[in-house]
C-alpha positions in Angstrom: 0.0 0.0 0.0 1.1 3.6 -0.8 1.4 5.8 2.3 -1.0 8.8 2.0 2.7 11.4 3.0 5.3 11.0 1.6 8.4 13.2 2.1 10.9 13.6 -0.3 14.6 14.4 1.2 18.1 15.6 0.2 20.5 17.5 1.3 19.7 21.1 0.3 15.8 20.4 -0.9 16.3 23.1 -4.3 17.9 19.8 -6.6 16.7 16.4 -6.2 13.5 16.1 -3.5 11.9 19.1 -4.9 12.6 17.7 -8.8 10.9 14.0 -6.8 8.2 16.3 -5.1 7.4 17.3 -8.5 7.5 14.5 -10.2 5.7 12.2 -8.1 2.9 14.3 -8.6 2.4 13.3 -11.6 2.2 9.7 -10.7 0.7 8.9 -7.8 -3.0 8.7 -6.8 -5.0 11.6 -6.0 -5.3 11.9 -2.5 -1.6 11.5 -1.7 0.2 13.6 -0.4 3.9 15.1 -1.4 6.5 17.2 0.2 10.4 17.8 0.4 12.7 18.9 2.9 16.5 19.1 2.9 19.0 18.1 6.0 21.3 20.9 5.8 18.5 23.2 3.5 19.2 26.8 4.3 15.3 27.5 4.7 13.6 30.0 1.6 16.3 28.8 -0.9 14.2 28.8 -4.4 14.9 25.8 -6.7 17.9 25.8 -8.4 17.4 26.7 -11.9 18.1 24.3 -13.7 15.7 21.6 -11.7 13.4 24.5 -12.2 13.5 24.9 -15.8 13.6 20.8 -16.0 10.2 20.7 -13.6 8.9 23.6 -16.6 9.5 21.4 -19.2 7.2 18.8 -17.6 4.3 21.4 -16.7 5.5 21.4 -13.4 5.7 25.1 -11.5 8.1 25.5 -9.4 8.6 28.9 -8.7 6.6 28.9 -5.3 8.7 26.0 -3.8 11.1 27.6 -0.8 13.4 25.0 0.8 12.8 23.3 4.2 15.4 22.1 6.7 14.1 18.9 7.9 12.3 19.1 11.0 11.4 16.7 13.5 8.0 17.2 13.2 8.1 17.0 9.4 9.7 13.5 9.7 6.7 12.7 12.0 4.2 13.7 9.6 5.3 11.4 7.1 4.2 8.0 6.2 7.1 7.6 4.2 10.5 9.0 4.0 12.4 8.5 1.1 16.1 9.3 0.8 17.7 10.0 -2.2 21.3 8.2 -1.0 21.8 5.3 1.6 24.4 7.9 3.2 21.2 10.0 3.6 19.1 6.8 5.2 21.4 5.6 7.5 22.0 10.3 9.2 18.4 9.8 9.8 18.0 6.6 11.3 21.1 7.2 12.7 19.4 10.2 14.5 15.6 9.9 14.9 16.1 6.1 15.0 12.0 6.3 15.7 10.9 6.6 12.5 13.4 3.9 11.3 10.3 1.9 10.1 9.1 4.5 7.8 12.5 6.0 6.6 13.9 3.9 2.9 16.3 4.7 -0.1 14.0 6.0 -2.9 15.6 3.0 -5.1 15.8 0.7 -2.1 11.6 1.5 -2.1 11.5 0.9 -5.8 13.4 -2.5 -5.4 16.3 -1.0 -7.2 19.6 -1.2 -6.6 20.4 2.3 -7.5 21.2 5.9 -5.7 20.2 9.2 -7.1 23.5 11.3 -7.2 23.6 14.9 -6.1 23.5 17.7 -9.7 24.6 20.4 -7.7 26.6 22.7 -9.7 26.2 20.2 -13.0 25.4 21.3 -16.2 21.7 21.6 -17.3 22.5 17.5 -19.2 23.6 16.3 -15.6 19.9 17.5 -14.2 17.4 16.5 -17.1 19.5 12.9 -16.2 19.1 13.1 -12.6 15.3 14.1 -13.0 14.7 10.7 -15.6 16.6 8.8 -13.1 13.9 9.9 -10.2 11.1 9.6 -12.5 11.8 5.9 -13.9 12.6 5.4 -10.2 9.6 6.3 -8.7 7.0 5.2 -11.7 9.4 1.7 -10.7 8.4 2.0 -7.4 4.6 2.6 -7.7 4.5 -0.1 -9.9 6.1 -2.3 -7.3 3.4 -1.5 -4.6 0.6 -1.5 -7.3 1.8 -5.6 -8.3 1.4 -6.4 -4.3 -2.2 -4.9 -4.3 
């Protein structure tokens, strides 16, 4: 079954989670819902331009998103916390080892071996691949949990 929050997180929420926030919009059910925070996010960052323009290209409007610092209460909100690395994973169970049960690998949750590496600072090529990599990731992963219904 697909949780009915699910929180996207990176490190500095204006690359990969908001690109997944985004994103998983388009795919999962109505009535779900999608948010992104970052673990060192300098809070009211915009999106970094080129996830932005990427998110455009897919009818996706970013410009309202501000980035979040993940919070304790954010994490507690969530039905499902995905990661983007296993490095990211293991700093949060490592430090709210509560939610352990509800914190996964966004590839680990798709049952794919993979990580999503970090674009910061890449050209606009290394984004529009990062963005396919989280998008065949998580249609991958809803497809998964949509074969176990």
């Amino acid at each position: 079954m697909i949780s009915k929050k699910i929180l996207f997180v990176c490190t500095g929420n204006t690359c990969r989670s908001p690109m997944a926030e985004g994103l998983a919009r388009l795919y999962f059910p109505e009535g779900v819902e999608i948010f992104s925070a970052g673990i060192q996010a300098l809070d009211g960052d915009p999106v970094s331009p080129y996830a932005g323009q990427i998110l455009q290209e897919r009818g996706i409007d970013s410009r309202q998103h501000r980035a979040a610092r993940l919070q304790k209460d954010t994490l507690a909100a969530a039905g499902l916390i995905l990661t983007m690395t296993k490095a990211q994973k293991k700093l949060l169970v490592s430090i709210y080892p509560e939610y352990q049960d509800k914190i996964m690998q966004l590839g680990e949750w798709a049952g794919l071996d993979k990580e999503i590496s970090d674009p910061w600072l890449g050209s606009l090529e290394t984004y529009r691949l990062c963005a396919e990599e989280i998008e065949e990731t998580i249609k991958a992963g809803i497809r998964r949990y949509q074969e176990k219904s």
